[in-house]
N, C-alpha and C positions, 0 to 999 in steps of 0.2 A: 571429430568435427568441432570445431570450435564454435561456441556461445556468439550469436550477432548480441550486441548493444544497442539500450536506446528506443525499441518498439518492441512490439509483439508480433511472432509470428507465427500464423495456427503450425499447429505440430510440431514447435520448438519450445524450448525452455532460453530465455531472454534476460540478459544482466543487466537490470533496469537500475539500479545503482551501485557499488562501487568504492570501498576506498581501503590503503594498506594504512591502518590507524589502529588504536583502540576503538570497540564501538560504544560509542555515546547517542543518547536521547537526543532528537533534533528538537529544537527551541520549541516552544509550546505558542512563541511571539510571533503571529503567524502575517509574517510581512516579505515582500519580495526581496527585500535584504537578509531574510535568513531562509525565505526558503524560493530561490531560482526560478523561476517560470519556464527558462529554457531545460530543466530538468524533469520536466513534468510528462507524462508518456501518454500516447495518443490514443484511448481507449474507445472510438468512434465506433461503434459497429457491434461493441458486446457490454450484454447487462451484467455481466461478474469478470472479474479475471481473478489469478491463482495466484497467490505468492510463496515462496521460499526463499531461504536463507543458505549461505555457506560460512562457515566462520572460521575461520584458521587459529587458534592455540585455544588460550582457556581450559577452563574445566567445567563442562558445561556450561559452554554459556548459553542465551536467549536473546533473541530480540522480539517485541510485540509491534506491530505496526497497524498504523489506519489509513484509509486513501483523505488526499486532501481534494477539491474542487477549486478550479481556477475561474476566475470571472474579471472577462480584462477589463471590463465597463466601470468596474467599483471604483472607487478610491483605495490607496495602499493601507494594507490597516483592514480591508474588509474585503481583499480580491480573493484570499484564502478562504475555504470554509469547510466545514466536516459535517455529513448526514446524520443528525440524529434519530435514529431507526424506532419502530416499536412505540410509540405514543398513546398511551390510552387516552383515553378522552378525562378532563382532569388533572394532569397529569401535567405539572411543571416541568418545563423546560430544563430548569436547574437540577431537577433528580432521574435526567436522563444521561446518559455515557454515547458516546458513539461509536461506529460500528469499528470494532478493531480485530485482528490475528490472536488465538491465544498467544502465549509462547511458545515460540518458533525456532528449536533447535537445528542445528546445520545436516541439513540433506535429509531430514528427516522424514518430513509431510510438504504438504502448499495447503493452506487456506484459501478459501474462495470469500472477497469481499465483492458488494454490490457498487459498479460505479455507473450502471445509467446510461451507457454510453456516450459519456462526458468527454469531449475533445482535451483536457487537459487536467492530469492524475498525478498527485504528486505522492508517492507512497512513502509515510513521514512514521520515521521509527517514532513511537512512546515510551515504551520502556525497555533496557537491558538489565540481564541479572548474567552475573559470574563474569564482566568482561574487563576485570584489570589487567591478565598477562593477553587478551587478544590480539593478531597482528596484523589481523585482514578481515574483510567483510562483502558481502556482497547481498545483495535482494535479486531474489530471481522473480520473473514472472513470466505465465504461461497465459492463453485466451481462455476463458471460462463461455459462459451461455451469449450465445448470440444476440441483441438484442432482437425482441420479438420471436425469439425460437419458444415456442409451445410446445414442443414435442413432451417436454417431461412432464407436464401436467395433464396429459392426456390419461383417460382411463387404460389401465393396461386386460 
């Protein structure tokens, strides 16, 4: 069966991005001119979803990625944004990281990031390693926890 595009759908695995390239790091310049709005995938309804990777050549390569957050009210320049998780009290802003994918070999695993259930998710590679002879790429995603689904924190 072939991979749907574009959304998520429970009980499938979903080619949420896409390209026969090298893979490169997406800008860090987080504006609508580098990163699409209409690219961004509709995560309404669940508080995680699952990412993986398929990579075509390399030797071993990697990609790490983060979810971005879309906010079409802002000004460009500041409609992009990323969670910064975990904050102790005290605790600058500046010496926090945000929530990303280890390294993510092709077919390997899915990571599970927290997106909120955020109408608009734009899963924005950070880093690759090993990817000068790669020839293809893709981001998979699967639906992670529901929003509001408690079941897993229930005493067992």
């Amino acid at each position: 069966m072939a991979r749907k595009s574009g959304a998520l759908y429970v009980g499938e695995t979903t080619i949420l991005r896409a390209a026969t390239a090298v893979i490169a790091a997406d800008s860090a310049t987080l504006t609508d001119a580098n990163i699409a709005p209409s690219s961004a995938v509709d995560c309404s309804g669940y508080d995680t979803i699952l990412l993986g990777v398929e990579i075509t050549g390399g030797s071993s390569p990697t990609m790490t990625l983060e979810a971005l957050f879309y906010d079409p009210n802002a000004a460009d320049g500041s409609r992009w944004s990323r969670i910064l998780l975990g904050a102790a009290p005290g605790v600058t802003l500046g010496s926090l990281a945000a929530e990303t994918t280890p390294a993510l070999a092709s077919n390997s695993q899915f990571a599970e990031l927290r997106v909120f259930g955020h109408s608009k998710v734009f899963p924005r590679i950070t880093a690759v390693t090993n990817s000068g002879s790669t020839t293809a790429w893709a981001i998979l995603g699967r639906p992670g926890r529901i929003r509001g689904d408690r079941s897993l924190n229930r005493a067992l």
